[in-house]
C-alpha positions as CSV (number, residue, x, y, z in Angstrom):
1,X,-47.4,16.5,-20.5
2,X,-44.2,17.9,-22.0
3,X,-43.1,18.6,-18.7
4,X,-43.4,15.6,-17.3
5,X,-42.0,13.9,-20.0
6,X,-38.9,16.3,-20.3
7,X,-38.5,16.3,-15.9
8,X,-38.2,12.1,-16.4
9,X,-35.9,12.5,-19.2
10,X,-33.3,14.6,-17.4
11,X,-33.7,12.3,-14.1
12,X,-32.7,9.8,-16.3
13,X,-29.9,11.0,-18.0
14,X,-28.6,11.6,-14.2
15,X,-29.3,8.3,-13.1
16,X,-27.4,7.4,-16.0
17,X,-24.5,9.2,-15.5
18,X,-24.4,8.1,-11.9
19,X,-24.5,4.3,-12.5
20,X,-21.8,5.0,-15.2
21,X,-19.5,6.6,-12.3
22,X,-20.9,3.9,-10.1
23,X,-19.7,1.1,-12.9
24,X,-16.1,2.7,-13.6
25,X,-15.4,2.8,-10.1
26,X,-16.4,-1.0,-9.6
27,X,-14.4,-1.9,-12.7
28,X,-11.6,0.2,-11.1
29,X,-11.8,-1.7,-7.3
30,X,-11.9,-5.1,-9.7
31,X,-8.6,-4.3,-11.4
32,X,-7.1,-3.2,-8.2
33,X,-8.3,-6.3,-6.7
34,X,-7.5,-8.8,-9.5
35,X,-3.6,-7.5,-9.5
36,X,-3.6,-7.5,-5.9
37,X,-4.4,-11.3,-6.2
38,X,-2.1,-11.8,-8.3
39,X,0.6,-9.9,-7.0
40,X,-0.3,-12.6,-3.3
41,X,-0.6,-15.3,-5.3
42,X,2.9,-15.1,-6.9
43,X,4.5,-14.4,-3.6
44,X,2.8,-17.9,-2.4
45,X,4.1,-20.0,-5.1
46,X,7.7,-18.3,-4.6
47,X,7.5,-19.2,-0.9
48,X,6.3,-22.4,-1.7
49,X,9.0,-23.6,-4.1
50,X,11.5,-22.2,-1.7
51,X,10.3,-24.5,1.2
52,X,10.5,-27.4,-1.2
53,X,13.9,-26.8,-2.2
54,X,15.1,-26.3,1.6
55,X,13.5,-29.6,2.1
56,X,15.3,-31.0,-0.7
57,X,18.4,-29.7,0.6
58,X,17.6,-31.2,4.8
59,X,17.3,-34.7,2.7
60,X,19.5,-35.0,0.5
61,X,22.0,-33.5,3.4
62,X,20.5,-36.3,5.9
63,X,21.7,-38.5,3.7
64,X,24.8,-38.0,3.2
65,X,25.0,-37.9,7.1
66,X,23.7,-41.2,7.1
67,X,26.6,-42.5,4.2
68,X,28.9,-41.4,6.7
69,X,28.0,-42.9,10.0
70,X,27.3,-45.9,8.4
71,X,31.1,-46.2,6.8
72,X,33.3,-47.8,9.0
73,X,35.7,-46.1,10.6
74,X,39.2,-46.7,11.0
75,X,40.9,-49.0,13.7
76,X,43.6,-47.5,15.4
């Protein structure tokens, strides 16, 4: 009975020790991933704010375009 009871106790303790590796390595792919996402989700923001502002810029220079065809221009 002994026997038994110390064989379990050892494939235990290696199962253990295997879903610990197991566990560091999945914490380890979730850090990994998690900065990854972060690192993406920056770059969409920056690209993001930089199309605004070149829209920004198309209007506001359509406008003035349209300021200057609509001043009159001067009779020779």
């Amino acid at each position: 009975m002994k026997n038994i009871a110390e064989k379990q106790l050892l494939e235990w303790k290696e199962e253990l020790n295997k879903q610990r590796q197991k566990q560091a390595q999945a914490q380890k792919v979730l850090q990994e991933t998690t900065q990854a996402i972060q690192m993406i989700e920056g770059g969409v923001q920056a690209v993001e704010m930089l199309l605004k502002k070149f829209e920004l810029s198309n209007q506001q220079l359509n406008k003035e375009e349209q300021v200057q065809e609509s001043k009159p221009k001067p009779s020779k």
